[in-house]
C-alpha positions in Angstrom: 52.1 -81.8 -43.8 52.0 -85.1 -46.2 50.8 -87.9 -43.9 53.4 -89.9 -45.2 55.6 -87.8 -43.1 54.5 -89.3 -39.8 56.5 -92.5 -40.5 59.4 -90.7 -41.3 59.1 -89.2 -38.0 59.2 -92.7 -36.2 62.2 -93.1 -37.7 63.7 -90.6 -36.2 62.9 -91.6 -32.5 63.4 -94.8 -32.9 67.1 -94.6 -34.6 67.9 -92.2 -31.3 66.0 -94.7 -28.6 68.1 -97.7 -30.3 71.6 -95.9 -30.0 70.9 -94.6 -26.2 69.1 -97.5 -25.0 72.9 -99.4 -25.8 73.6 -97.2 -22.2 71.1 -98.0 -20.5 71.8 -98.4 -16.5 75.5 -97.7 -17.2 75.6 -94.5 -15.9 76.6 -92.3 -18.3 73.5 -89.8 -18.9 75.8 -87.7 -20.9 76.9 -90.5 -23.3 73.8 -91.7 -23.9 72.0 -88.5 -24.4 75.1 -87.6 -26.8 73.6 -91.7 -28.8 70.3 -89.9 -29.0 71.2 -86.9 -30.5 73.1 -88.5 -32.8 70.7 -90.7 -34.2 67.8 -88.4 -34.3 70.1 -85.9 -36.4 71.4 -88.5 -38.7 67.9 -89.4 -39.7 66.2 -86.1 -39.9 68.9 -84.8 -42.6 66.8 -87.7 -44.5 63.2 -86.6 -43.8 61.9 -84.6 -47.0 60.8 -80.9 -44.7 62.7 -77.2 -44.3 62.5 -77.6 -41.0 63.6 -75.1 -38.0 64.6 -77.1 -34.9 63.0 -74.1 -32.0 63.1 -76.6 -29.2 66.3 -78.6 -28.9 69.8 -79.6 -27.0 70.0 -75.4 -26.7 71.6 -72.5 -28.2 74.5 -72.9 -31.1 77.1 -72.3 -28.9 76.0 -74.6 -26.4 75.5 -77.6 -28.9 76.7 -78.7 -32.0 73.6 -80.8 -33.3 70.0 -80.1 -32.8 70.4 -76.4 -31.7 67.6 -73.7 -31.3 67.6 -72.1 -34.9 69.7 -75.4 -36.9 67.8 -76.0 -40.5 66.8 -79.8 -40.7 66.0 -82.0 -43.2 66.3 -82.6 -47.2 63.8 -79.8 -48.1 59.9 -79.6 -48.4 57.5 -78.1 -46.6 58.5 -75.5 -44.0 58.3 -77.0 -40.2 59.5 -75.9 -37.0 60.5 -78.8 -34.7 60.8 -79.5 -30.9 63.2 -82.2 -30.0 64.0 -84.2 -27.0 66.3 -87.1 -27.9 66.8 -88.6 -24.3 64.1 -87.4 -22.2 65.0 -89.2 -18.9 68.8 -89.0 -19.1 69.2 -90.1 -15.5 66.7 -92.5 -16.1 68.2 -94.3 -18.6 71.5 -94.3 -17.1 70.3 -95.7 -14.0 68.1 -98.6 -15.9 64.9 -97.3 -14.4 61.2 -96.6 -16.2 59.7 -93.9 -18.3 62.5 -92.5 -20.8 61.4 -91.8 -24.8 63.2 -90.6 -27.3 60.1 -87.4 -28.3 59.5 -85.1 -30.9 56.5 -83.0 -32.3 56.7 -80.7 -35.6 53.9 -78.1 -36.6 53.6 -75.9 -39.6 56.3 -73.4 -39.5 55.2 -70.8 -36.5 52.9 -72.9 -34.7 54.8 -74.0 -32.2 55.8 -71.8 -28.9 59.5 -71.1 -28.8 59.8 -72.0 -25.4 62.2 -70.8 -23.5 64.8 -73.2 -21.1 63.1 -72.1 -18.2 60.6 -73.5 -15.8 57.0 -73.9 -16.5 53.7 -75.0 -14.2 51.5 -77.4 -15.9 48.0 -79.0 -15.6 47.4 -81.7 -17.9 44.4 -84.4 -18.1 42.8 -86.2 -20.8 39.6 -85.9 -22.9 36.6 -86.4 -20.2 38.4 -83.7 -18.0 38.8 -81.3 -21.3 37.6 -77.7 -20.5 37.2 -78.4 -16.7 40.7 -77.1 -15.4 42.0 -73.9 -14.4 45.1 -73.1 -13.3 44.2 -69.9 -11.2 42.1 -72.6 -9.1 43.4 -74.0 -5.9 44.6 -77.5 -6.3 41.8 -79.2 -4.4 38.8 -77.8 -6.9 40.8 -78.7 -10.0 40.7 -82.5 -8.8 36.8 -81.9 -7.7 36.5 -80.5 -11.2 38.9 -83.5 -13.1 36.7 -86.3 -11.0 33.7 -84.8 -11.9 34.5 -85.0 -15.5 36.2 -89.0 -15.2 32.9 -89.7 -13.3 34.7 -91.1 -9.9 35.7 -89.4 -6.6 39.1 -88.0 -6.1 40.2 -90.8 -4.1 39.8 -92.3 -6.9 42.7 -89.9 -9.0 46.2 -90.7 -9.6 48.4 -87.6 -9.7 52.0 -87.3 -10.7 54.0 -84.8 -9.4 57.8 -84.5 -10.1 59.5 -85.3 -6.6 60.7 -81.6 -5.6 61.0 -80.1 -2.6 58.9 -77.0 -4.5 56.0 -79.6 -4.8 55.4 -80.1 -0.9 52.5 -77.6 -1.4 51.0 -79.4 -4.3 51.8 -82.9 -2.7 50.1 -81.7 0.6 46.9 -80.6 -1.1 46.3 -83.4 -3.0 46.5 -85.8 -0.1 44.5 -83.5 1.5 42.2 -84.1 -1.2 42.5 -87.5 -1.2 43.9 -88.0 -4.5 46.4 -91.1 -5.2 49.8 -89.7 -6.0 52.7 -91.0 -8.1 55.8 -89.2 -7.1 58.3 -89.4 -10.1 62.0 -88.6 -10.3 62.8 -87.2 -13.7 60.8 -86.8 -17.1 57.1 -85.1 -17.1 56.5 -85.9 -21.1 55.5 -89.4 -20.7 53.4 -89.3 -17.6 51.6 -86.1 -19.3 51.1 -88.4 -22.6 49.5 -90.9 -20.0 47.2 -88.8 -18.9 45.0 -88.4 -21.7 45.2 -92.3 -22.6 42.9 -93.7 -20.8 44.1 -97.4 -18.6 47.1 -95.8 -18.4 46.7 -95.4 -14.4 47.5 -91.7 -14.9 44.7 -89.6 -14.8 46.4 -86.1 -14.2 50.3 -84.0 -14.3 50.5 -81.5 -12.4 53.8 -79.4 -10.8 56.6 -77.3 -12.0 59.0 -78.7 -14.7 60.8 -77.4 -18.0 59.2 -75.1 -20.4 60.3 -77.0 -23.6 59.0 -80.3 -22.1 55.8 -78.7 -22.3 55.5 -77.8 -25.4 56.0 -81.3 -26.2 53.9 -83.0 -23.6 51.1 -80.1 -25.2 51.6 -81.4 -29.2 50.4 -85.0 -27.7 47.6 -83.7 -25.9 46.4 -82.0 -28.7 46.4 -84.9 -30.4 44.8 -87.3 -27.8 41.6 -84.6 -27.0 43.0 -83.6 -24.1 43.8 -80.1 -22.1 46.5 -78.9 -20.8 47.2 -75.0 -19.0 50.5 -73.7 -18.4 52.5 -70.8 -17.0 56.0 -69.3 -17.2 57.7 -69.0 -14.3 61.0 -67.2 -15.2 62.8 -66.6 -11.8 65.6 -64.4 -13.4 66.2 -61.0 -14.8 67.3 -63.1 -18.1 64.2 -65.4 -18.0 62.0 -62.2 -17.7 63.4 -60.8 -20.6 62.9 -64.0 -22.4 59.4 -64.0 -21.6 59.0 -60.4 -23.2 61.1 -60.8 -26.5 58.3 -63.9 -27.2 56.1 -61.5 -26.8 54.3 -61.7 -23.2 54.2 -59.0 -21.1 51.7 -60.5 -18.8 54.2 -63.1 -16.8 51.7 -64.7 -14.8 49.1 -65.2 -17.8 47.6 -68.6 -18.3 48.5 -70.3 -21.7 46.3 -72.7 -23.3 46.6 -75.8 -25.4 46.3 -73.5 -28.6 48.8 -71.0 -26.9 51.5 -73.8 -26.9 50.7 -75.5 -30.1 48.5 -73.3 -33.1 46.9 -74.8 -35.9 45.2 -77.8 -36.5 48.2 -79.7 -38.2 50.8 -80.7 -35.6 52.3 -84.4 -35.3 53.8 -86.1 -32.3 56.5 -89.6 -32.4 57.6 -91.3 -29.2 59.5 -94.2 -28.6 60.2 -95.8 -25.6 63.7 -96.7 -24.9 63.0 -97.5 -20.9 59.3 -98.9 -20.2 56.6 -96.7 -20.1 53.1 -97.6 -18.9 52.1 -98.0 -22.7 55.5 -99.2 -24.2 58.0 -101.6 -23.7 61.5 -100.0 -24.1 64.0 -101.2 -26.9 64.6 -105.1 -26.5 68.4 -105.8 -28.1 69.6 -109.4 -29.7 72.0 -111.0 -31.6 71.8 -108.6 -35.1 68.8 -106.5 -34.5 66.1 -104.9 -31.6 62.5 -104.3 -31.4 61.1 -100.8 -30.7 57.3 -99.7 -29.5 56.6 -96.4 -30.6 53.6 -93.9 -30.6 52.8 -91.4 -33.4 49.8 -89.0 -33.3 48.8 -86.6 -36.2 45.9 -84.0 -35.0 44.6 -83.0 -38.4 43.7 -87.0 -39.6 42.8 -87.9 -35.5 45.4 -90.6 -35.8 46.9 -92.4 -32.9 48.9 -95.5 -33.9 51.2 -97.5 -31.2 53.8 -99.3 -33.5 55.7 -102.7 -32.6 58.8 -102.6 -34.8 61.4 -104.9 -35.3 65.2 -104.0 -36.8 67.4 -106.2 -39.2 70.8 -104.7 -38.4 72.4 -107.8 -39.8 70.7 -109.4 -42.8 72.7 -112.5 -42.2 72.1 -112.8 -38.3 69.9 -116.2 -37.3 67.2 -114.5 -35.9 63.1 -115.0 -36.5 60.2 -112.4 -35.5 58.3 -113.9 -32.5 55.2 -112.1 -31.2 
């Protein structure tokens, strides 16, 4: 993919976190995801790819833009896509931290297809890279992730998504001694966080959706960090799933190149609630400022991007830092 191509993408989050962050602590999650979607459509017609959205809102019955299978773009090279245009509906409509507008495209193939089902993830950054295993219990994983940051596991801070199916995991890791950061919606972020370091996160771990993983795994890839992840299809439906994408084995352990192949993938965020390393979208009179984060693997690019909008060119407005 062109490398120009990474700016486009910004575009494309930020035009969705601009529209739903107009809702944000109103309380309609369904409104403002609807802004998002709208938005990040509207921009990628522009974007010059063939692109294949295989993570989106759903199937083509169930949505009318960004579906699993729509063509995207204005033509070029061949992509597939994995959108999440609100990530943290409830969080926006309730005003609190930690919801992006998120995407990540690879060369046509390379990402997994996931399916909307749930998925268990480990994820850690750079200096904990190679050190996890899923199959392990809980408390050598953090032995193995402190090890690696060079600090005792007291010393850890774990998020877990606040579920009642997480008492196990919680349990352990204060058994462990680990600092835990209980979160109510949207693993993406936090998994990002982990493998920045003085973010304050230093490891996700827990059940949460499939297709938020592939996400969360396109950053990780692009920050040096590790990530392991299983299916955990608890239907007849979701079992089939699983087999048509071709793994028999249910309970096998998928890597960081399982989720994301190839060595050309690119990640765009933007914040529309703070995160831990963005402000969220700031409105006034005739414009708004976005912070964004863009990641290409193949150049090992990581740039944050502070971005201010002119809606109206006549508005009496300057840029302050």
């Amino acid at each position: 993919m062109d490398r120009v191509l990474t700016l486009e993408f910004v575009r494309v989050t930020e035009t969705a976190a601009v529209k739903a962050g107009r809702l944000m602590g109103k309380g309609d999650k369904m409104g403002a995801d609807q802004l998002a979607v709208d938005g990040m459509h509207s921009i990628l017609s522009t974007v010059p790819i063939d692109g294949t959205v295989v993570i989106g809102e759903g199937e083509m019955d169930e949505a009318p833009m960004l579906y699993i299978g729509e063509k995207v773009g204005a033509g070029g090279t061949e992509v597939d896509i994995a959108v999440d245009p609100l990530e943290g509906t409830n969080l926006t409509a309730k005003g609190q931290d930690g919801s992006i507008a998120v995407m990540a495209i690879a060369r046509k193939g390379n990402l997994l297809h996931a399916p909307d089902m749930y998925m268990e993830k480990l994820c850690v950054g750079p200096r904990a890279k190679g050190r996890i295993d899923l199959t392990q219990p809980v408390q050598e994983n953090l032995r193995r992730i402190a090890e690696g940051l060079e600090r005792g596991i007291d010393d850890l801070t774990v998020v877990i998504l606040d579920r009642p199916r997480h008492q196990e995991i919680i349990d352990e890791c204060r058994s462990a001694g680990a600092r835990i950061k209980l979160i109510t919606d949207g693993d993406v972020s936090p998994a990002v966080d982990a493998g920045i370091e003085g973010s304050g996160v230093h490891v996700l771990m827990g059940i949460g959706g499939a297709p938020e993983g592939v996400l969360a795994a396109a950053a990780l890839k692009c920050l040096g960090g590790d990530m392991q992840a299983r299916l955990i299809p608890y239907t007849d439906e979701e079992r089939k799933r699983c087999w048509e994408m071709g793994i028999d084995d249910i309970n096998r352990v998928m890597t960081l190149d399982d989720l994301v192949k190839g060595d050309d993938c690119i990640f765009s965020a933007t914040a529309i609630t703070d995160t831990p390393m963005m402000r969220g979208v700031q409105y006034f009179g005739g414009g708004a400022r976005t912070m964004s984060v863009v990641m290409r693997y193949k150049s090992g690019t990581i740039r944050f991007i502070d971005t201010f909008h002119r809606f109206d060119k006549k508005a009496k407005w300057s840029i302050h830092l």
